[in-house]
C-alpha positions as CSV (number, residue, x, y, z in Angstrom):
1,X,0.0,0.0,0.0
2,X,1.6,3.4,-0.7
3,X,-0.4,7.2,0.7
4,X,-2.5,8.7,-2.1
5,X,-0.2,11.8,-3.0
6,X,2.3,8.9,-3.9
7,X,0.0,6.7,-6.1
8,X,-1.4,9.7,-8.1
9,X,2.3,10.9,-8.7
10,X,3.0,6.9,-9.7
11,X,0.2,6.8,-11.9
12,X,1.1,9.9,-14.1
13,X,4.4,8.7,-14.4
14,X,3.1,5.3,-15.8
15,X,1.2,7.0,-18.2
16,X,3.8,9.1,-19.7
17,X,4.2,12.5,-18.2
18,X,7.8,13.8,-18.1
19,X,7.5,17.2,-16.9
20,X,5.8,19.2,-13.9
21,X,6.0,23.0,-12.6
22,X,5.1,24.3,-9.2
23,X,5.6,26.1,-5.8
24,X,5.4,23.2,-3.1
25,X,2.9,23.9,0.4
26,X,1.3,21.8,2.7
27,X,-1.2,20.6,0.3
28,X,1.3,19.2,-2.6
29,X,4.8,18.7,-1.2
30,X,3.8,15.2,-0.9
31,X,2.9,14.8,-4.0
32,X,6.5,16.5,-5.8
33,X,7.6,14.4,-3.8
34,X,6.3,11.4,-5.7
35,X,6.8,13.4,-8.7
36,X,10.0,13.2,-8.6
37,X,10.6,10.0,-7.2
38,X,8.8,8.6,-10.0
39,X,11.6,10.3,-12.3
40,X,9.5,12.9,-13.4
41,X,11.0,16.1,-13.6
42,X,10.3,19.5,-11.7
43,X,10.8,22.8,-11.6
44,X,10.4,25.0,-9.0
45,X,8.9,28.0,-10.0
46,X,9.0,31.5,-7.7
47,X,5.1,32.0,-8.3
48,X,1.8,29.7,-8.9
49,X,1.1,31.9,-11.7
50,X,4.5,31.5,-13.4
51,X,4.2,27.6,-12.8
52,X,0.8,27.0,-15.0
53,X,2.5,29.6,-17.4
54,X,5.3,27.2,-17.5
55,X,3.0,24.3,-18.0
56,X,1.1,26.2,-20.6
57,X,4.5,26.9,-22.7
58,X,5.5,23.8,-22.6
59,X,2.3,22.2,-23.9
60,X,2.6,24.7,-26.8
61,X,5.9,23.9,-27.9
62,X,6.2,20.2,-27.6
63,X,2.3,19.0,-27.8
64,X,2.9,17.0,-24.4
65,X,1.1,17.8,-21.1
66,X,2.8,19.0,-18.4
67,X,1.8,19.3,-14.6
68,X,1.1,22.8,-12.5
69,X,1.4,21.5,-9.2
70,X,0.2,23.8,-6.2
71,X,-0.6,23.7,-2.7
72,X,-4.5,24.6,-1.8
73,X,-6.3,27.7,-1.1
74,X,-4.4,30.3,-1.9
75,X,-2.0,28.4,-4.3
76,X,-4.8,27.8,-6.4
77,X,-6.2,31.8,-6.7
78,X,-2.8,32.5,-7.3
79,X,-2.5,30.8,-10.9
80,X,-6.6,31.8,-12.0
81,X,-4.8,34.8,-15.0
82,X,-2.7,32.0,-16.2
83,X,-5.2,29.4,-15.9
84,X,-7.8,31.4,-17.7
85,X,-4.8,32.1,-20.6
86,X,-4.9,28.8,-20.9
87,X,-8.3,27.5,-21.7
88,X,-8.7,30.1,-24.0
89,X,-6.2,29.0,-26.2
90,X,-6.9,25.2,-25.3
91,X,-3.8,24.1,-23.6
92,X,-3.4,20.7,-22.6
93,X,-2.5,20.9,-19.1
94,X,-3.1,19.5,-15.9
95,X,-3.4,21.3,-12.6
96,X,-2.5,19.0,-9.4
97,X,-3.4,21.0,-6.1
98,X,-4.4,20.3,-2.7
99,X,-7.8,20.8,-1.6
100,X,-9.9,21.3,1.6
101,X,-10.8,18.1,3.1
102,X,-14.0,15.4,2.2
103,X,-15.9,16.1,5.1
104,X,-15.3,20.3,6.0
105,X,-14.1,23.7,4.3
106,X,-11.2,24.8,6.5
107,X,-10.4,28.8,7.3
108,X,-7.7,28.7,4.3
109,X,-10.2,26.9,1.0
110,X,-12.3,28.2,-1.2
111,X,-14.5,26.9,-3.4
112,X,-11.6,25.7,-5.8
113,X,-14.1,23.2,-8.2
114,X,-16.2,26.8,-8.6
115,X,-12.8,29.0,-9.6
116,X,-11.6,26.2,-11.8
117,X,-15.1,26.3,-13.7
118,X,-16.0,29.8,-13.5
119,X,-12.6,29.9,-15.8
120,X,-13.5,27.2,-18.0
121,X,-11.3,24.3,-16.7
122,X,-12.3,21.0,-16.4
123,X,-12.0,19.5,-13.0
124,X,-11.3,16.2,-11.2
125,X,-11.9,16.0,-7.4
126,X,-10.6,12.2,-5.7
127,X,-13.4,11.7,-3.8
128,X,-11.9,8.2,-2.4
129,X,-8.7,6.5,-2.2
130,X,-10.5,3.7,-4.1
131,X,-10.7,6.1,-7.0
132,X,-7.7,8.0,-7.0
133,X,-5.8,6.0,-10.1
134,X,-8.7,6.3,-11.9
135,X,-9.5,9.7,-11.5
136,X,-5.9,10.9,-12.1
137,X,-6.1,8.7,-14.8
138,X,-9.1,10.2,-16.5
139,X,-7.6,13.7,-15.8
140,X,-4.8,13.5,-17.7
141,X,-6.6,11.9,-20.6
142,X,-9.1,14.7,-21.0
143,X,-6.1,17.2,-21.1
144,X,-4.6,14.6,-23.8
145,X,-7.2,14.5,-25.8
146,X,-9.5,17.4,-25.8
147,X,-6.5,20.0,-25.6
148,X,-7.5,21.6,-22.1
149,X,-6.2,22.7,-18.9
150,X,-7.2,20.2,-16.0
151,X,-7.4,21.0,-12.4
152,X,-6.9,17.4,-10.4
153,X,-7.7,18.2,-6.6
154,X,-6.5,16.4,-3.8
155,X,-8.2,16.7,-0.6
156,X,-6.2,17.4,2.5
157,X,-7.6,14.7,4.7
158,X,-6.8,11.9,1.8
159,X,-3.2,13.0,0.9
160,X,-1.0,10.5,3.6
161,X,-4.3,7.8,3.5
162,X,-3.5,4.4,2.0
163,X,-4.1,3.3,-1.1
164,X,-4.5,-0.5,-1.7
165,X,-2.1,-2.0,-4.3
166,X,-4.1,-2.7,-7.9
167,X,-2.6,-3.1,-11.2
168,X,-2.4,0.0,-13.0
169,X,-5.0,2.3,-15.0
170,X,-5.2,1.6,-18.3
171,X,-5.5,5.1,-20.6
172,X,-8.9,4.2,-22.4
173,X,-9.0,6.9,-24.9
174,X,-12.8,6.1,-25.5
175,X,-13.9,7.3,-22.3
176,X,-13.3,11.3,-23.3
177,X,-16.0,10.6,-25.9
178,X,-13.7,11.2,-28.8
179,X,-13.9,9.2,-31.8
180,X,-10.8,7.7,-33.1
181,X,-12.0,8.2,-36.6
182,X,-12.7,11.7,-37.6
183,X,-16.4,13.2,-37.6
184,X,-18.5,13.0,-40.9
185,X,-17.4,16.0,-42.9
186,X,-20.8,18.8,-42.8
187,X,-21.3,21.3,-45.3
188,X,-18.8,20.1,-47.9
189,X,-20.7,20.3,-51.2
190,X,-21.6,24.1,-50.9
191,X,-17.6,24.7,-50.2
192,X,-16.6,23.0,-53.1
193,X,-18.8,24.4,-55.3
194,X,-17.6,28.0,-54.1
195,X,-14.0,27.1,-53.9
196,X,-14.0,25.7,-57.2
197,X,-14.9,28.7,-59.0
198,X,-12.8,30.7,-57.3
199,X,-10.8,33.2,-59.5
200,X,-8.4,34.4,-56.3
201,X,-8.6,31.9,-53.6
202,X,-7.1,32.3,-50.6
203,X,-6.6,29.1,-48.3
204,X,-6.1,30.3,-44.3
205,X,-4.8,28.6,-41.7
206,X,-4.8,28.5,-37.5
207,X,-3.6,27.0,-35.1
208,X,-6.4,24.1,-35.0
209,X,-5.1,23.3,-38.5
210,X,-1.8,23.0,-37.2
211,X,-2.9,20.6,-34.3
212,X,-4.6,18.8,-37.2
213,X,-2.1,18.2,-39.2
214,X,-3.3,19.7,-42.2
215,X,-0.3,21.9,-43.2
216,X,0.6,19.3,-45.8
217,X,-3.1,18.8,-47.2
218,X,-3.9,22.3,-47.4
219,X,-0.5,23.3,-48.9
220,X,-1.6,20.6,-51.8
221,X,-4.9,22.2,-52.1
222,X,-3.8,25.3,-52.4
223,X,-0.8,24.1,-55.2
224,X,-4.4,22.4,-56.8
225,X,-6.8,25.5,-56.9
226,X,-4.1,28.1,-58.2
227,X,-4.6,30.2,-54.6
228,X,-2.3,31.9,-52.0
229,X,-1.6,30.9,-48.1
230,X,-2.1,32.4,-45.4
231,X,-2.0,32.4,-41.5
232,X,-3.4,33.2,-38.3
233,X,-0.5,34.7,-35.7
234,X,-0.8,31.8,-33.8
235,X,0.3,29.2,-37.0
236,X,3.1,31.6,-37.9
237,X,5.5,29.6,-40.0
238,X,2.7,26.7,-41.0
239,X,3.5,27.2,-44.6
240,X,7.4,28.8,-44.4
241,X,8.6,25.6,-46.9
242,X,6.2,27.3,-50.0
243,X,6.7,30.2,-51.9
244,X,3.2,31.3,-52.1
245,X,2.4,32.6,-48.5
246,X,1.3,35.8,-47.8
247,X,2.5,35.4,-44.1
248,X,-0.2,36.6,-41.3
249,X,-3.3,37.3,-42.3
250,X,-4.5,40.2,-39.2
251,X,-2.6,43.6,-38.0
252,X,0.6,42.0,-38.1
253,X,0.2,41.5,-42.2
254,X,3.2,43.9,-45.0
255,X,1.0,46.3,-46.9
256,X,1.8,44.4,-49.9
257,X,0.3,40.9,-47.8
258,X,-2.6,42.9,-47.0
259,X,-3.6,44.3,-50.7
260,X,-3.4,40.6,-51.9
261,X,-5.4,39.3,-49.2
262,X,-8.0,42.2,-49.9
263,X,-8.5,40.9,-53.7
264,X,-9.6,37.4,-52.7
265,X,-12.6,36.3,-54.1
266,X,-13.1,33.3,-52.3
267,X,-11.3,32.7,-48.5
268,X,-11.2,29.1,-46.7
269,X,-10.4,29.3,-43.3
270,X,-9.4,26.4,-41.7
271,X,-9.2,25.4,-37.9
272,X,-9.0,29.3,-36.7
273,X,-11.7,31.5,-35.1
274,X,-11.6,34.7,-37.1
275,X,-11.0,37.0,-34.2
276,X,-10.7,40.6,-35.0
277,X,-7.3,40.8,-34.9
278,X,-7.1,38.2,-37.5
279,X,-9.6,40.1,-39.1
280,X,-8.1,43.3,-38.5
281,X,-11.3,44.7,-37.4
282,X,-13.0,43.9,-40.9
283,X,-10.3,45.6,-42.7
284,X,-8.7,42.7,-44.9
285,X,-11.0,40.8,-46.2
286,X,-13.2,42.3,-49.3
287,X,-17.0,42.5,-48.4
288,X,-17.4,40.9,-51.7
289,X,-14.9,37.5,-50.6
290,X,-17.0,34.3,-49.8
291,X,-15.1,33.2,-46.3
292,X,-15.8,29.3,-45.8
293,X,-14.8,28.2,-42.3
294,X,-13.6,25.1,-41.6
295,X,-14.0,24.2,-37.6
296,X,-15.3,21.2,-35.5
297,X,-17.4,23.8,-34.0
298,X,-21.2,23.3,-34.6
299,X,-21.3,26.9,-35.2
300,X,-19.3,29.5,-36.8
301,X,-17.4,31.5,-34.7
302,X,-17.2,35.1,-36.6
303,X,-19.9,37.3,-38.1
304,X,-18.3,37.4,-41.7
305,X,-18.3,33.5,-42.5
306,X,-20.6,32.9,-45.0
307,X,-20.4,29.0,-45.1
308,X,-19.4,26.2,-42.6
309,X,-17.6,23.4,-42.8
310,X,-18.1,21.4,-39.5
311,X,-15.3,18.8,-39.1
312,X,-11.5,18.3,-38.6
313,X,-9.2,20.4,-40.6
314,X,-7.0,17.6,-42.1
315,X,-9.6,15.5,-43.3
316,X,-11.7,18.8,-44.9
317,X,-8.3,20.2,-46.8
318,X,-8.3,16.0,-48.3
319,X,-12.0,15.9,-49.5
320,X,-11.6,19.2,-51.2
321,X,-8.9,18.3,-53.0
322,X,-10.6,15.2,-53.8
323,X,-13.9,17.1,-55.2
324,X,-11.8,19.5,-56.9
325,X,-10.2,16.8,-59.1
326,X,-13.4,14.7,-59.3
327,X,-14.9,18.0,-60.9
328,X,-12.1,18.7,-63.1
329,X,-11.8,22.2,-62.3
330,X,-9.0,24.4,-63.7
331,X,-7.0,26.0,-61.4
332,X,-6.8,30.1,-61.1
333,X,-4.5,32.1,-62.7
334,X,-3.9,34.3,-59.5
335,X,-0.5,33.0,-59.0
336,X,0.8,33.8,-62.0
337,X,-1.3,37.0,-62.0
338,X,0.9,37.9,-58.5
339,X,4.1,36.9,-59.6
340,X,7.3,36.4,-57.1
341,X,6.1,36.9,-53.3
342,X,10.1,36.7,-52.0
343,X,10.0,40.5,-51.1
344,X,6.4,41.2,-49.7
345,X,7.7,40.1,-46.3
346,X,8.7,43.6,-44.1
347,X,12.3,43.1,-43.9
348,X,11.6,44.5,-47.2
349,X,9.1,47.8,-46.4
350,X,11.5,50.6,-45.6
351,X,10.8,52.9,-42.8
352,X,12.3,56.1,-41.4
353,X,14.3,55.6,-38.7
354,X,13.4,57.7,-35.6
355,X,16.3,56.4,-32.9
356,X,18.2,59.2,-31.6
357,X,21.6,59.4,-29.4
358,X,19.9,57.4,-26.0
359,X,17.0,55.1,-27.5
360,X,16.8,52.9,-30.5
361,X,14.1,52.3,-33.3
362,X,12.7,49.5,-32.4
363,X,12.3,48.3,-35.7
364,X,15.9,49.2,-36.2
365,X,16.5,46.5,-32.8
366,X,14.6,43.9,-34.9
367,X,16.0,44.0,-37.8
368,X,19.6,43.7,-36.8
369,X,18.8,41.4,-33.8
370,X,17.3,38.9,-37.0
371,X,20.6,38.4,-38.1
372,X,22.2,37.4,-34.9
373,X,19.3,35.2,-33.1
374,X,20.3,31.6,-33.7
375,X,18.0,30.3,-36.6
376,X,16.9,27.3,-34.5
377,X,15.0,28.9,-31.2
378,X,12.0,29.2,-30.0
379,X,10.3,32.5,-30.0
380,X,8.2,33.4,-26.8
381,X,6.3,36.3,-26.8
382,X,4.7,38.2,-23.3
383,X,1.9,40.7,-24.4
384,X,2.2,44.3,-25.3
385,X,3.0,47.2,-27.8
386,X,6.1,45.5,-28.2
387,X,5.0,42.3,-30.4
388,X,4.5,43.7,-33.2
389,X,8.5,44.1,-33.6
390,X,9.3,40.6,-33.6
391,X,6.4,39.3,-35.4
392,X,7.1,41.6,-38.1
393,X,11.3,40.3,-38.4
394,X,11.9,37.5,-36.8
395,X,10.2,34.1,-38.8
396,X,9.9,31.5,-37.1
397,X,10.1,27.3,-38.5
398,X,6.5,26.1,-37.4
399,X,4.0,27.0,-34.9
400,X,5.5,25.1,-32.5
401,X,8.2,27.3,-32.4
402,X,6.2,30.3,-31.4
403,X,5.3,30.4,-27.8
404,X,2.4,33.7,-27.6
405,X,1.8,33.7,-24.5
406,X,-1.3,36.5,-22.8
407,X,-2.6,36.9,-26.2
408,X,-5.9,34.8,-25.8
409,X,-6.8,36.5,-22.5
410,X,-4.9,39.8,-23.8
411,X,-2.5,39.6,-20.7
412,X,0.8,40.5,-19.8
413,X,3.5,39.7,-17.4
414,X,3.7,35.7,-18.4
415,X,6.8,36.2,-20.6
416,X,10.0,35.1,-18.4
417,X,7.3,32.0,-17.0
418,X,6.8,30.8,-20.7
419,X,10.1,31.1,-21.5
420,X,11.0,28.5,-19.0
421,X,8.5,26.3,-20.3
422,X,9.9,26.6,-23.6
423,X,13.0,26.1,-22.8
424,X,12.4,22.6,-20.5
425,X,10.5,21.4,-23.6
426,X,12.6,22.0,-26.8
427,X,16.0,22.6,-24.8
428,X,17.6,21.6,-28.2
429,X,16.9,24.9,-29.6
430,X,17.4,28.6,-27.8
431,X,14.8,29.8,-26.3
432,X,14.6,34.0,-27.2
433,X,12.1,35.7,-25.0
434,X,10.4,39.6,-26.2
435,X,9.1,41.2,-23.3
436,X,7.8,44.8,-23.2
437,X,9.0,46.5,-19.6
438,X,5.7,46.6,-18.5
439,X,5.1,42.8,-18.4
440,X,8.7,41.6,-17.2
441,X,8.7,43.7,-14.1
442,X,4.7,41.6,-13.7
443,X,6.4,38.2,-14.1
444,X,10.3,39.1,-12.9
445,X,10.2,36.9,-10.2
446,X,10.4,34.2,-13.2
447,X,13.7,35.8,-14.7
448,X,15.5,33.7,-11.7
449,X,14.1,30.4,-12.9
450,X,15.1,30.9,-16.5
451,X,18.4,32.0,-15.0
452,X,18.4,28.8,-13.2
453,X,16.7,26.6,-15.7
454,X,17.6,27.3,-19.5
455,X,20.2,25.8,-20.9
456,X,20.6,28.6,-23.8
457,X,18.3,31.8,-23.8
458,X,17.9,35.3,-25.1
459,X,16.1,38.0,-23.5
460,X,14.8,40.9,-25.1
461,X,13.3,43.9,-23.0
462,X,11.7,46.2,-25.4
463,X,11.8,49.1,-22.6
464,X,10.0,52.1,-23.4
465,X,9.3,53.2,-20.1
466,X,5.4,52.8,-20.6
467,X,2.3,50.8,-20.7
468,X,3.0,51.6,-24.4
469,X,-0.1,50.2,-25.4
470,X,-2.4,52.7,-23.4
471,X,-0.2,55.5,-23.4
472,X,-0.8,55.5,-27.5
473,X,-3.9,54.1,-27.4
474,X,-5.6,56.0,-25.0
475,X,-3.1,59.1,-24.8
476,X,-5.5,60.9,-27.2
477,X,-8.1,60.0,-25.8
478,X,-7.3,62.6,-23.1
479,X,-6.0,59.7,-20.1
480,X,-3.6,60.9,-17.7
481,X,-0.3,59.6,-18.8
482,X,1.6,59.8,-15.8
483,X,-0.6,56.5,-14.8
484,X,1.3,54.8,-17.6
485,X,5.0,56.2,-18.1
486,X,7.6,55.4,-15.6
487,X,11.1,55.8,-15.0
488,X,13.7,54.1,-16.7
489,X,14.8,50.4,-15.1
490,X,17.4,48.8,-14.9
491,X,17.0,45.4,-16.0
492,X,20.6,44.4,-16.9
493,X,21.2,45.2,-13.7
494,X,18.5,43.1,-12.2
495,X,19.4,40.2,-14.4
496,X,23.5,40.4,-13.6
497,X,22.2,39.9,-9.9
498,X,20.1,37.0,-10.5
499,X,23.1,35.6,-12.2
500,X,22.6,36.3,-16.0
501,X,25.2,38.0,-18.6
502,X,23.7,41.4,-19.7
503,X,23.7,44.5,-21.4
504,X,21.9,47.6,-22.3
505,X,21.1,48.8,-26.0
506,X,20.6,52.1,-27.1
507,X,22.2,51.7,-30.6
508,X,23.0,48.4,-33.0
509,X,26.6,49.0,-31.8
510,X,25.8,47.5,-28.1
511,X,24.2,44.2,-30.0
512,X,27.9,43.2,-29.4
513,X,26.9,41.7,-26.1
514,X,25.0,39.1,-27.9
515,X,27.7,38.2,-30.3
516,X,30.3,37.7,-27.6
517,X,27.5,35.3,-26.0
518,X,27.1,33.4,-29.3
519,X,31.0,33.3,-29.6
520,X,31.2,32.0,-26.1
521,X,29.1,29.2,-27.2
522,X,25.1,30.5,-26.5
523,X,25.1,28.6,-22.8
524,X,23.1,30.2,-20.3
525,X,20.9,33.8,-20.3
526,X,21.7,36.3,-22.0
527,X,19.6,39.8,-21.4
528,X,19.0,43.1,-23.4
529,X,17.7,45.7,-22.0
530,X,17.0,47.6,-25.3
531,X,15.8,51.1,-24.4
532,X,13.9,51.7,-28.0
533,X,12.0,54.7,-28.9
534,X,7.9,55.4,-27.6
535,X,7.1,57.5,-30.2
536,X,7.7,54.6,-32.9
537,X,3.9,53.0,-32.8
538,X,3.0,49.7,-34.4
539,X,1.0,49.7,-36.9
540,X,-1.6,47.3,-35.6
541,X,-2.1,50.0,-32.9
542,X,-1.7,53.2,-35.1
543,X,-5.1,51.5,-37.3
544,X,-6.8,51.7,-34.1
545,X,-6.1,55.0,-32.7
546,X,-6.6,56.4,-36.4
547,X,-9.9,54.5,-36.7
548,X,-8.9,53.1,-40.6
């Protein structure tokens, strides 16, 4: 017989899960302790917060699930932002945390099944020892298979009771309800018909596509129909191997991009929701365009689609290239019609450079920094003003090696935590973090673990002094600005006290910092305190405080 905090820590191990996050308290140190017994690693994280970031980052750059282990009570509020980040991007991630006891609510609970709901996260509660392999068994299948965050709770009164000795849980993938085959395919034929008329079709991926596994199938399709490819920010690099992609379709997309996405007559979307931002607030896509949307949602998700495809992304991309051929329709002439797409990127859209003696352009930052970031990294972004910068330069080889994190719940301060996810998942390639000032003095408690943790990383402070954001957002709008600008920080020399090499940019000239770390041989953390410009604003943001 073994105490319960032990067998759930065994039975996670058995069933495959290699990696687990968390701050330790009376209601978990049990079970990190079983954790790693079991070989399993851990990191120990400064806050709850940055821990289910971690887990979050890692899920998005490897696929796997990881753990966010906490104690109760107040180590559960204190990961709700990044738990809520989370489920609305649709993480796989699993949550292990005390809980108050079977039989009473003690002075430190709350109601931590009602949080974890309220927030969209599934939960698990061990009601028994008798149930406890099976219920941690179940929990980290549904974060497996339906691609969501998890909260397993342990009760307090059942963590040290014994568990009798049965065979293991077997993982039956049935149980989540998911089909092993894919659903019928709905709403096919009037697709078809549409998409193979098109004159300038435009084929549009997300992130679900990417999960799918239809970056192949939809790259044939559009090779098929004659069209151009495009991508949500979140499957940034899905199609970097053709020469027909536009890049991102939303706020982040060249001028050029964004003309040849407004002359599409006929626009599949596949596996992606059609927020504005993709949509850049109705701007991109011509009124007259047909937008087809491909999602195993029931519904569509966005005003502007026109017809639905309900189904997996894969299988639709497969079956329309399929009709197309059985139809025998000719392909457009669009491509040829565009031409050669190898400069439309905006490495090639000149700008004016506005840097001066103490603060650099950061697009000027960018640009040069593109040349010296190692080619295989992982790119984590925290959220700001800021992020327009490196989504503009800096490609990226697949969507796995993009790590957005705050962008589904439009939050900021998860940055340095997703970096060390990152970093624990793909430690073959460097991990380069962007942060804006803002959000890496919210999550600098974090910096320490990537310090401690990452084998090679690159941080980037875009430091403007500012919520840059609202200051240019709502500047004009007549808001007190002193609420949002703030003295100049020093984070290089925070960072050379919490043990990293650093340096602060004000011109190209001090990027030699990062190529003395790259001659040393790119191990351990490297951090730029770029002081860059305010008054440069993205674009993205400039559309919205011009109203076009």
């Amino acid at each position: 017989m073994s105490a319960l905090a032990a067998v759930v820590a065994a039975t996670l191990a058995e069933h495959g899960l290699r990696q687990a996050f968390g701050v330790v308290g009376g209601g978990n140190i049990m079970t990190v302790a079983g954790l790693t017994g079991a070989g399993v690693r851990y990191v120990a994280a400064r806050h709850e917060g940055g821990a289910v970031a971690m887990a979050d980052a890692y899920h998005r750059a490897t696929g796997e699930v990881a753990v966010c282990t906490t104690s109760h009570g107040p180590g559960v509020t204190n990961i709700a932002t990044g738990l809520a980040e989370a489920v609305k991007h649709r993480s796989g991630l699993l949550v292990v945390c005390g809980d108050a006891p079977t039989d009473r609510m003690r002075r430190i609970d709350v109601d931590q099944t009602g949080l974890a709901r309220s927030l969209g996260a599934e939960v698990v509660r061990i009601g028994s020892v008798g149930a406890a392999r099976a219920d941690t068994a179940r929990a980290l299948r549904i974060a497996r298979d339906q691609h969501c965050p998890v909260v397993l709770c342990l009760p307090g009164d059942l963590l040290t009771a014994e568990v009798p000795d049965t065979a293991p849980t077997a993982l039956d993938r049935q149980e989540t309800g998911r089909s092993a085959q894919p659903a019928e395919l709905v709403g096919l034929d009037a697709a078809l018909r549409a998409l193979a008329g098109a004159r300038r079709p435009l084929l549009l991926a997300g992130l679900g596509a990417w999960r799918s596994g239809a970056a192949k199938p939809i790259a044939d399709l559009a090779d098929r129909v004659g069209g151009l490819l495009s991508t949500t920010a979140m499957a940034t690099g899905m199609f970097g191997a053709t020469e027909w992609s536009l890049g991102i379709c939303g706020g982040f997309s060249s001028p050029p991009a964004a003309a040849l996405i407004g002359q599409a007559d006929v626009v599949v979307v596949f596996g992606a929701s059609l927020d504005l931002f993709t949509l850049h607030g109705g701007r991109l896509i011509s009124p007259q365009a047909t937008v087809v949307q491909v999602d195993t949602a029931e519904a569509a998700t966005a005003e502007r689609v026109d017809l639905l495809v309900t189904g997996d992304a894969s299988a639709a991309a497969s079956a329309l290239l399929d009709g197309v051929d059985d139809l025998g329709a000719a392909p457009s002439t669009w491509r040829a019609q565009v031409g050669d797409l190898s400069r439309i990127g905006w490495p090639h859209h000149g700008f004016e450079d506005r840097g001066g003696a103490e603060r650099i352009d950061p697009r000027t930052l960018t640009l040069a920094l593109a040349d010296l970031l190692p080619a295989e990294r992982t790119l984590v972004l925290d959220g700001g003003h800021f992020i327009s910068w490196p989504m503009m330069y800096w490609p990226v080889a697949d969507p796995s090696a993009l790590v957005f994190i705050g962008s589904a719940f439009q939050v900021i301060g998860l940055g340095f935590a997703g970096a060390v996810g990152a970093a624990c998942g793909r430690a073959d390639r460097t991990t380069v973090v962007a942060l804006g000032d803002g959000g890496a003095l919210m999550g600098i408690s974090e910096l320490e673990t990537l310090v401690r943790t990452a084998p090679s990383a690159v941080v980037v402070v875009y430091d403007d002094a500012a919520y840059g954001f609202e200051a240019h957002l709502y500047g004009p709008k007549g808001a007190d600005l002193s609420t949002a600008v703030f003295d100049d920080t020093d984070f290089a020399g925070v960072a050379r006290s919490l043990g990293a090499r650093a340096a602060t940019v004000r011109s190209t000239a001090d990027l030699s910092a990062l190529r003395d770390w790259l001659d040393d041989g790119a191990v351990g953390t490297l951090v730029l305190d770029c002081k860059v410009e305010a008054a440069v604003v993205a674009g993205f943001l400039a559309d919205m405080t011009s109203g076009h």
